[in-house]
N, C-alpha and C positions, 0 to 999 in steps of 0.2 A: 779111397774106396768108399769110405761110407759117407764122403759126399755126392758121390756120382749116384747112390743110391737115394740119396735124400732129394736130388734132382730131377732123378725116372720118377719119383712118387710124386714130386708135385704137377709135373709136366700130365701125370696119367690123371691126378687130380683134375686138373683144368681142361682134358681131354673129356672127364665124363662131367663134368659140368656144363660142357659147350652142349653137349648131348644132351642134356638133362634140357640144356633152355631152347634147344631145335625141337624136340619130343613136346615140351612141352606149348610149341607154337600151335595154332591149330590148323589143323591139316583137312583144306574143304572138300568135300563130297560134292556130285552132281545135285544130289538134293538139298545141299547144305548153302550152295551159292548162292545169296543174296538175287534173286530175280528184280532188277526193277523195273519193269513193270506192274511189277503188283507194288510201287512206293506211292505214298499220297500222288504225288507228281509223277509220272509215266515218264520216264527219260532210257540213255543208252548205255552208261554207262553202271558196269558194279565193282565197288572199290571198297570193299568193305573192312579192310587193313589199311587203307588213308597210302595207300604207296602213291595216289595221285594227290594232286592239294585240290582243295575246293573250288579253287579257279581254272584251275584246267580241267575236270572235271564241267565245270559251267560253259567252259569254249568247247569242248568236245562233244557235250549233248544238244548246243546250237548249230554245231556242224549236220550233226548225224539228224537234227530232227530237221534240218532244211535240204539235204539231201533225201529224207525220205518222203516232203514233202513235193518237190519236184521230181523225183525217180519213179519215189514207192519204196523203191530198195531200202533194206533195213539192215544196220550194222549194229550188233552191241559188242561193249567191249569189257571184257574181265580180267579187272589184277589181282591177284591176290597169292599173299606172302608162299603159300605151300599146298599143296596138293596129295601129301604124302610122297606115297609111292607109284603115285599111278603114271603112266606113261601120258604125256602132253598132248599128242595126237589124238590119241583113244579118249581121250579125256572131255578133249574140243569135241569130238565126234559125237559124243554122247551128249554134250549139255547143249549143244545145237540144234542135236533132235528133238530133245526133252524140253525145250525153249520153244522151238518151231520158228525159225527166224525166216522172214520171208513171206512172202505170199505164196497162195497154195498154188495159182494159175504158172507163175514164171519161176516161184524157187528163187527168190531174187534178195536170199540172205549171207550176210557175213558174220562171223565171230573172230575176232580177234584176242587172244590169251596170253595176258603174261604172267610167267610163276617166278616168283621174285628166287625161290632160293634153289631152282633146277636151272634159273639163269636162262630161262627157256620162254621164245615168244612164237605161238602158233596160229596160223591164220585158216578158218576152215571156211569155203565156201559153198552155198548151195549150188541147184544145177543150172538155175539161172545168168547165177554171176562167171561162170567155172571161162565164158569165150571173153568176157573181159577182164577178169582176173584169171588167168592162166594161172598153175602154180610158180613157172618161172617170174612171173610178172609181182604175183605175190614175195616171192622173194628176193628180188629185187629190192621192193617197199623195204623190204626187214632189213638189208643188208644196208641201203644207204640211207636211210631215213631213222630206223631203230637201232640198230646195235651199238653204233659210234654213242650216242647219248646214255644208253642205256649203260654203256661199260664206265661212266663218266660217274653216274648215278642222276643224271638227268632223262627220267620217267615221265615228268610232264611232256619235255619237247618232244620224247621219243613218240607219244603217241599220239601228241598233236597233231607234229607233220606228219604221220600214216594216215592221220585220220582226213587230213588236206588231199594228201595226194588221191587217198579213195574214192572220196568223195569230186577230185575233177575228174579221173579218170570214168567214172559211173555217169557224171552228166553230160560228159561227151553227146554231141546229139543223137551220132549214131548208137550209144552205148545205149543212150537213154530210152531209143527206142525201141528197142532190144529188150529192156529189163522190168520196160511200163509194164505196171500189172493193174487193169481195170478193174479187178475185185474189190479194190481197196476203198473205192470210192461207189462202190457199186450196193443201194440199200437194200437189192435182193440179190443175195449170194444164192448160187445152188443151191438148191436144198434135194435131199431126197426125197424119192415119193412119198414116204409117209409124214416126212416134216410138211410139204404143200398140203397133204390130206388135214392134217391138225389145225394148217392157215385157214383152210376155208371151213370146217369145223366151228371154229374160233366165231368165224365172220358171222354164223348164225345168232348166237345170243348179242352179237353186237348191232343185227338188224332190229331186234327185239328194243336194246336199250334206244336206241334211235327213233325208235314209234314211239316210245314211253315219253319222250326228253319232246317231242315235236306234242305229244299231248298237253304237256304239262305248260310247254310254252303258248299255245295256241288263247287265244284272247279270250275270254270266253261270254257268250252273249246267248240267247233263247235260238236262235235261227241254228246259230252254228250247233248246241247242245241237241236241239231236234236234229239236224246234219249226221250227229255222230251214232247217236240213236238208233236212228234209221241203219246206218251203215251195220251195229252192230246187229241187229236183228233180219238183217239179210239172209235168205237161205245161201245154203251153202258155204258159209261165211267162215267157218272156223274152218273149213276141208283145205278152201282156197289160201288162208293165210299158213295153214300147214307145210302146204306146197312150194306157195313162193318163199317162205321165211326158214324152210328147213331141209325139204327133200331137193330144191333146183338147187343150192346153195352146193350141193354132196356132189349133186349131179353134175355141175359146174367144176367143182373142182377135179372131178375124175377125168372129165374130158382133159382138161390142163394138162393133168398127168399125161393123159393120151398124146396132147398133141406137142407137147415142150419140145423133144428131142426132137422128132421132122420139124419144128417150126423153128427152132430153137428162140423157145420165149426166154427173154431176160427176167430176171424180178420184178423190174418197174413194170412192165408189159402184165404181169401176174395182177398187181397192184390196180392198173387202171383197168382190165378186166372186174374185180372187186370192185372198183369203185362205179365203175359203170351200170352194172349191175344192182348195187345199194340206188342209185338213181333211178334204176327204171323201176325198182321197188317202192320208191318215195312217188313216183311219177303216178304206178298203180293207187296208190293209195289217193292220191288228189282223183283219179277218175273213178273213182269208187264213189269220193263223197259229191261228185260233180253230178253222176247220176242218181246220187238217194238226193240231190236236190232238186232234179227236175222230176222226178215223182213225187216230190212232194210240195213244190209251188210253182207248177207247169200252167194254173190256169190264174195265175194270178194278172193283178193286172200290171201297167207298165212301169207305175209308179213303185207299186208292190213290190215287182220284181227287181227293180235295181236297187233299192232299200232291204231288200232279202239278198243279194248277191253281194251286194259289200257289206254286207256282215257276215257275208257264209267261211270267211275264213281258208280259201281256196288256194294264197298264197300267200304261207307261211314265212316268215322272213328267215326263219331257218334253213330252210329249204333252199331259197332263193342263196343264200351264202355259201351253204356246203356245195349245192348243185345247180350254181348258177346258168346252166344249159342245162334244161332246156325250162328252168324256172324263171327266167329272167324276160323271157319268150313271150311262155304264157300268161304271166301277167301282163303284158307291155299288150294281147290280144283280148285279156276281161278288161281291161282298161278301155280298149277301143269298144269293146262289147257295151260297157257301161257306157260312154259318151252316146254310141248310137241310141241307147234306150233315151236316155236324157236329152239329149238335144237334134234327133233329128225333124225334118219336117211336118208342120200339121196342118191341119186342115179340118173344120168343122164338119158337120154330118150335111151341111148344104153345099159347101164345096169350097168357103170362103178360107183363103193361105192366111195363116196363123203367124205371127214374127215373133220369137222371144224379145224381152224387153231388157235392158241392161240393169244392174244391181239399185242405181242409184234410182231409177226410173222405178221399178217394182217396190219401193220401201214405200211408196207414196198409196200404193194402196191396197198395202196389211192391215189387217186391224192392229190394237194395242198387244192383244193375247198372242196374234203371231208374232207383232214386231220381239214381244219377249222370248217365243220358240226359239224366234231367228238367234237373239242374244244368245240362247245358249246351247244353241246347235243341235238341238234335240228331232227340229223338223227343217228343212231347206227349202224354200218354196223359190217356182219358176212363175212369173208373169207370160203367160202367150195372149197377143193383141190382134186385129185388125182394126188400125182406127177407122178408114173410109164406112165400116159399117157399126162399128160402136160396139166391139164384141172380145169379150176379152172371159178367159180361162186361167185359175191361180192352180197349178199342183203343187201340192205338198210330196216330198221325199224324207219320211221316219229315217234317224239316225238309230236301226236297230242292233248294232254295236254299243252304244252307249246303255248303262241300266242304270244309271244313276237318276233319271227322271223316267216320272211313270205319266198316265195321263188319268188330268183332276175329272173328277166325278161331275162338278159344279158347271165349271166352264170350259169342259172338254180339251184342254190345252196341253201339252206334253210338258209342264214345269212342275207336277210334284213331287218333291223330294224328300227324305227319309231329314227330321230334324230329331231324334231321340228315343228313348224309350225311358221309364219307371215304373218302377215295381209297386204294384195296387196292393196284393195282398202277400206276406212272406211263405214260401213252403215252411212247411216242417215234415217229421216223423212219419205223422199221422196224415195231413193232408196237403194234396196240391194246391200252389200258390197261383199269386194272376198278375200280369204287368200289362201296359200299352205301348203300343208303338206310336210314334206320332208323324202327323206328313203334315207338309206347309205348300200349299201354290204359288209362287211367284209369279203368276199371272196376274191371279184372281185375289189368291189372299186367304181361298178355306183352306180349315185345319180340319183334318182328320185324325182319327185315335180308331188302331186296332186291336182289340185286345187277343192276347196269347197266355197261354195256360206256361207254367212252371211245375217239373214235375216233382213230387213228395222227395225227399232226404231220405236217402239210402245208406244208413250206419254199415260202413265198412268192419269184414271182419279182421282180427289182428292175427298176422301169420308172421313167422319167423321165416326169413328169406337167409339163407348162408351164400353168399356169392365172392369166387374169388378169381381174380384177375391172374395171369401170368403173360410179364411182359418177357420179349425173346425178342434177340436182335444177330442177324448174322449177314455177313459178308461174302462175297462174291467176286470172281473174276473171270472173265472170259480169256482163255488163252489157243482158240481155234478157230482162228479167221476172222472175228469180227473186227471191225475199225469205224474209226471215228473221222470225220469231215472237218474236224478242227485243225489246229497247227502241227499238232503231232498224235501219234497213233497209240492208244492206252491199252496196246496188245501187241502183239505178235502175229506174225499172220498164220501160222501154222505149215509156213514151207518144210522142205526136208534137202538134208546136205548130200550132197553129191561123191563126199569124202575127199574133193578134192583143196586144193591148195600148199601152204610152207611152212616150214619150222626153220628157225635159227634160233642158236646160242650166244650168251654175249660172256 
């Protein structure tokens, strides 16, 4: 008797200890599931109990991410040792919501569930997948591919081969084209009207940074600086850039709004409107300075003129790369503009035809002071001839892009150039100091000296500054449709399940 009793006690003993170590397993929550895609590495599967081993884990997320790479369709899979109490269906149903497996256009998600100690695997699909994974179909997979392995305690194989067999039945041609979802690759997803409102929004200070960035790049030379001048002191001038750079930008985009749904514009379609747009802004902007340049050397003469047009700076190499239509155009037409000025036909005031003479020909009768210009490109000179009458004409062409030579006082030649400065007399406190600047002709040989004033020492006063930094660093994921154009997709798409598909037991 009292050892049947000392055997009920140990037996109840080890009854509430098994208990004790089930209770004390942890039992995951829909929130609690390891998501990965939020892991350094975006993959398919979550095993956050190791019930798969590393290596099948590694075959499974190459399956699933080359499956979704030619489908789209996206499968993840979850093992994990316990779930509590919650019921397996209800369970998949919710963390596949809460997950968004799938694309939003076709629904074209799977989740697959294994709960190690309800001995339970459940498959739920979205509404995409539901005509090629029927539930029967779904259970099928479970029945001859999972449970035989899994009663074995072989988890890897079990969800290898599901994960094979998904993955041929999805690429089916016909499945595949059934489940394609072009969102995924697509860099303008829908958006709402106010999210397009925000885009084009956006686009205004970005037309703003873009005039700034073509300022800054632009060469800078006296023609072109008078060029810019001009343009700003235009009437009207700030009304019209208001217009173009902030009110058509609003206006533009409303229209969009108006016309998307009868036109039905895509994103990209959105996008080469913007860009469109930003070019024919950049395009204004060249005819703005095109006309403050012929108001301002309209009566120049021929020579003038094409030495003031290739320096005016008209085509910007920026310009030319971001909007190579119809910048590419118009240079390739100043270029011809310029050859006309330079080289077309002449003729003296008697009537006699004028021939340009070739480089080698023309060097022979520069003087010393050009043949130096010519070295350093500061002036271009053209020979025109008529030998039968003995009559010959030299134009010079200013390289007014260049400011590194100015032209000498002495021997009128474009070779003076800046050789130094020192300081004559020091500031102080009390008074201003005096330095020169000095220029050398390389034509000629005179030296010049300018003098320039320095102004007095200005003793700074001492002020306490308290300044202090705070650095902040936070993280982010998107989990609502967006994707990535790489090998595999670093989200979710934000589809929704259909509730259908299977459960088996093993």
């Amino acid at each position: 008797m009292n050892q049947n009793i000392t055997l009920t006690r140990i037996c109840l003993f080890f009854l509430l200890l098994l208990s004790g170590i089930r209770g004390y397993a942890q039992a995951y929550t829909i929130e609690t599931v390891p998501n990965p895609k939020k892991s350094s590495s975006p993959d398919y599967v979550s095993n956050p109990d190791k019930i798969l081993s590393a290596e099948a884990v590694q075959q499974i997320n190459s399956i699933l991410r080359m499956l979704e790479d030619s489908t789209t369709a996206q499968v993840a899979v979850v093992c994990v040792n316990s779930i509590g109490d919650a019921v397996p269906k209800d369970f998949a149903t919710a963390l596949f919501r809460k997950w968004g497996l799938g694309y939003q256009q076709k629904n074209n998600g799977l989740l697959v569930l294994l709960v190690n100690d309800q001995h339970r695997i459940e498959m739920e699909t979205g509404y995409g997948l539901e005509g090629i994974l029927p539930d029967a179909v779904c259970k099928r997979i479970q029945v001859e591919k999972m449970v035989p392995q899994a009663k074995t305690g072989n988890f890897d194989g079990a969800v290898i081969d599901a994960s094979r067999e998904i993955a041929r039945l999805i690429s089916q041609p016909e499945a595949k084209a059934e489940v394609y979802d072009n969102s995924k690759y697509d860099p303008g997803k829908p958006l709402e009207d106010s999210g397009i409102f925000v885009v084009f929004l956006l686009f205004v200070p970005c037309l703003f940074v873009y005039r700034g960035i073509l300022f800054l790049a632009k060469k800078r030379n006296p023609v072109a600086d008078q060029i810019e001048k001009a343009v700003s002191q235009a009437k009207g001038r700030w009304a019209w850039g208001f217009g173009l750079r902030m009110v058509v930008p609003l206006i533009l985009g409303w229209i969009v709004i108006e016309l998307r749904a009868p036109l039905s514009l895509q994103g990209w379609q959105m996008l080469t409107i913007m860009y469109i747009y930003a070019g024919a802004v950049a395009w204004d902007g060249r005819r703005r300075r095109k006309n403050a340049f012929e108001q301002l050397f309209s009566n120049s003469t021929e020579p003038e003129r094409y030495a003031r047009e290739k320096a005016s700076g008209f085509n910007n190499w920026l310009n030319i790369i971001v909007f190579p239509i119809p910048f590419v155009w118009l240079k390739i037409q100043d270029n011809k503009a310029l050859n006309h000025l330079r080289n077309h036909s002449r003729q003296t005031s008697e009537g006699f035809v004028l021939t340009k003479a070739q480089k080698n020909e023309r060097d022979a009768f520069l003087s010393d002071y050009q043949k130096v210009e010519q070295e350093l490109e500061t002036v271009d000179y053209d020979l025109w001839r008529n030998e039968k009458h003995h009559i010959m004409q030299l134009v010079g062409y200013d390289n007014m892009a260049g400011t590194k030579y100015e032209y000498c006082s002495k021997c009128n030649s474009k070779a003076m150039y800046f050789t130094g400065d020192r300081i004559v007399k020091e500031a102080t406190k009390d008074q201003e100091g005096s330095g020169l600047k000095e220029y050398t002709c390389k034509a000629c040989g005179h030296h010049r000296e300018t003098e320039y004033v320095i102004a007095m020492i200005v003793a700074a006063t001492p002020s306490n500054v308290n300044s202090s930094h705070t650095y902040s660093s936070s993280g982010s994921s998107s989990w609502s449709g967006s994707s990535s154009s790489s090998s595999s997709s670093s989200s979710w798409g934000g589809g929704s399940s259909g509730g259908g598909g299977a459960g088996s037991s093993w």
